[in-house]
N, C-alpha and C positions, 0 to 999 in steps of 0.2 A: 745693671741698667736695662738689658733684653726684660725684664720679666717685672718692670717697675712704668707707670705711666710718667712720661719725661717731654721737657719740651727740647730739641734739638735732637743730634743722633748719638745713640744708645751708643756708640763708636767713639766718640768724642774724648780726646785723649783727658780734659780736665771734667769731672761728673760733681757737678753741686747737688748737696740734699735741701731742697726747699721747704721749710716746713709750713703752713700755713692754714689756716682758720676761712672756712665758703662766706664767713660773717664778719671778719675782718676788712674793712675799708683801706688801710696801711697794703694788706695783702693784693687786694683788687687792684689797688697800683701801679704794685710788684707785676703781677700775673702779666699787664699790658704790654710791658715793657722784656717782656723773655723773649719774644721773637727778635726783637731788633739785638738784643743784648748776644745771641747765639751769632746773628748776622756781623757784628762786628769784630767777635773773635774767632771771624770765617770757621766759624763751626768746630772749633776746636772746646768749645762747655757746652756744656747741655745742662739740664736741668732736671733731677728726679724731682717728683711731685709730691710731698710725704703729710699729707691731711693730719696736721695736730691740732683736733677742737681744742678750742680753747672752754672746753666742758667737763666737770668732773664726773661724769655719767657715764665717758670712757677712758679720761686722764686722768689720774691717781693725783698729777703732780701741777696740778690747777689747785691752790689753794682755796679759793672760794669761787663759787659758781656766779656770772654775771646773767643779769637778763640777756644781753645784747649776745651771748652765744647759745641760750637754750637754743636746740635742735641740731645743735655743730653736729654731732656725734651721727645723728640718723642722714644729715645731708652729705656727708661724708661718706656715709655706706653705699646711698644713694650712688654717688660719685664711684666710686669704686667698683661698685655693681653694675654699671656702665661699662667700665673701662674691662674686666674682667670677660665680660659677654662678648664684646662689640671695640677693639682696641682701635679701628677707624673709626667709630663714631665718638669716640670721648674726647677728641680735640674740640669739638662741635661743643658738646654738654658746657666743657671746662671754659672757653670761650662765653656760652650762656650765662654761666654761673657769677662771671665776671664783666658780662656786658650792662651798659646802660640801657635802661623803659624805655623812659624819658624822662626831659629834664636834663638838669646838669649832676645831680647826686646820685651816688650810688645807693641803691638797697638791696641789703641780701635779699635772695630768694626765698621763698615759704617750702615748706616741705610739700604741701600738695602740688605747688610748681615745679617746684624739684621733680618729683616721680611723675607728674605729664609729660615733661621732658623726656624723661627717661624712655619713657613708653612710647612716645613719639618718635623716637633716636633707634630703639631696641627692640619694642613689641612688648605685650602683654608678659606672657609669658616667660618668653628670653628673661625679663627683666628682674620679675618674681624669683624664677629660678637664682639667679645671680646674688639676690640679694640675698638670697640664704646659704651661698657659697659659704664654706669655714677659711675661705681666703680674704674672703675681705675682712672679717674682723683680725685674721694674722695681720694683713697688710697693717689694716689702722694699727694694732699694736705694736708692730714693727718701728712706725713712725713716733706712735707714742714713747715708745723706748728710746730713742733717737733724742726725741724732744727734753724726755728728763736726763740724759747724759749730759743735756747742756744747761740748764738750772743751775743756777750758781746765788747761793743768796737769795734763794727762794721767787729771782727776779725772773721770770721765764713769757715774754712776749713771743710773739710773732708779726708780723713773717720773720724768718729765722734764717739764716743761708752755712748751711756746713761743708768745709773742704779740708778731706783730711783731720787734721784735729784743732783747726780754728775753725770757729762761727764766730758770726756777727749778726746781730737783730739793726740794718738795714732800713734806712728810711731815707731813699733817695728824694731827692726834686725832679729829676728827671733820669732820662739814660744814662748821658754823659755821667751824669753821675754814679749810678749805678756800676759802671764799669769801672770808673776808679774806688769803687768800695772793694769790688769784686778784685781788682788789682792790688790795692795797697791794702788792705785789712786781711783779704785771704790769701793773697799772693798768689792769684789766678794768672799765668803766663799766655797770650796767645799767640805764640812762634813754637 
């Protein structure tokens, strides 16, 4: 958890792997709802952060390519490449990526949005460099392997939440809710 971008503390005696999609609206949800979620189990979960496009451009184990996630793959790097340069400013980007224009609906971000941001958060160059890192495609792989460990019946959504060796693809209504998914499906303890 020291070496993974995570919401709560890398210390946190219960560690969730979060999987999720920057073009997922299910996930955008999700994301709103991890600070309070951490706050409620007085900091006993955190959250790893584990970017699985939902794209076959870098996940083998995506059956067929949707329009609604072309560019997962490179907004993901983007994200990464962030978080690897500048590990205080990718609360900021992740927060972005996930925030509302305007309006009341959420839209992913464009990829030119995406690397303004970034460049804006990190600088030119920091940013370039980063993005050609050989850790951030490890990272994304890492995750994407993560992602197909849990594939069952070729049914593979996100957001995804893994603990130990249950996951559950997660679709709260709210916190409350979320904490008793995170309770009774994973059997997340916070004493």
């Amino acid at each position: 958890p020291h070496q993974a971008p995570l919401v709560g503390s890398p210390d946190a005696r219960n560690i969730v792997y979060l999987l999720f999609d920057y073009k997922c609206p299910h996930c955008q949800q999700i994301h709103l709802m991890l600070n309070e979620v951490v706050r409620r189990f007085d900091d006993t979960v955190a959250f790893v952060l584990c970017p699985s496009p939902l794209d076959r451009t870098c996940n083998p184990y995506i059956a067929a390519d949707a329009d609604a996630y072309k560019d997962s793959c490179e907004l993901t790097k983007i994200a990464l490449a962030v978080w690897f340069i500048d590990r205080d400013q990718f609360p900021a980007f992740e927060s972005w990526m996930f925030s509302f224009e305007s309006g009341d609906r959420w839209l992913p971000r464009s990829l030119d949005d995406a690397k303004s941001k970034a460049v804006e958060l990190v600088g030119s160059e920091a940013f370039a460099a980063a993005l050609s890192d050989p850790r951030v495609e490890q990272y994304l792989q890492t995750s994407v392997q993560i992602y197909g460990r849990t594939v069952q019946e070729g049914k593979g959504g996100v957001p995804r939440m893994v603990f130990g060796n249950r996951w559950v693809v997660p679709q709260p209504y709210d916190t409350d809710d979320l904490v008793s998914i995170l309770k009774e499906s994973l059997l997340v303890e916070n004493n």
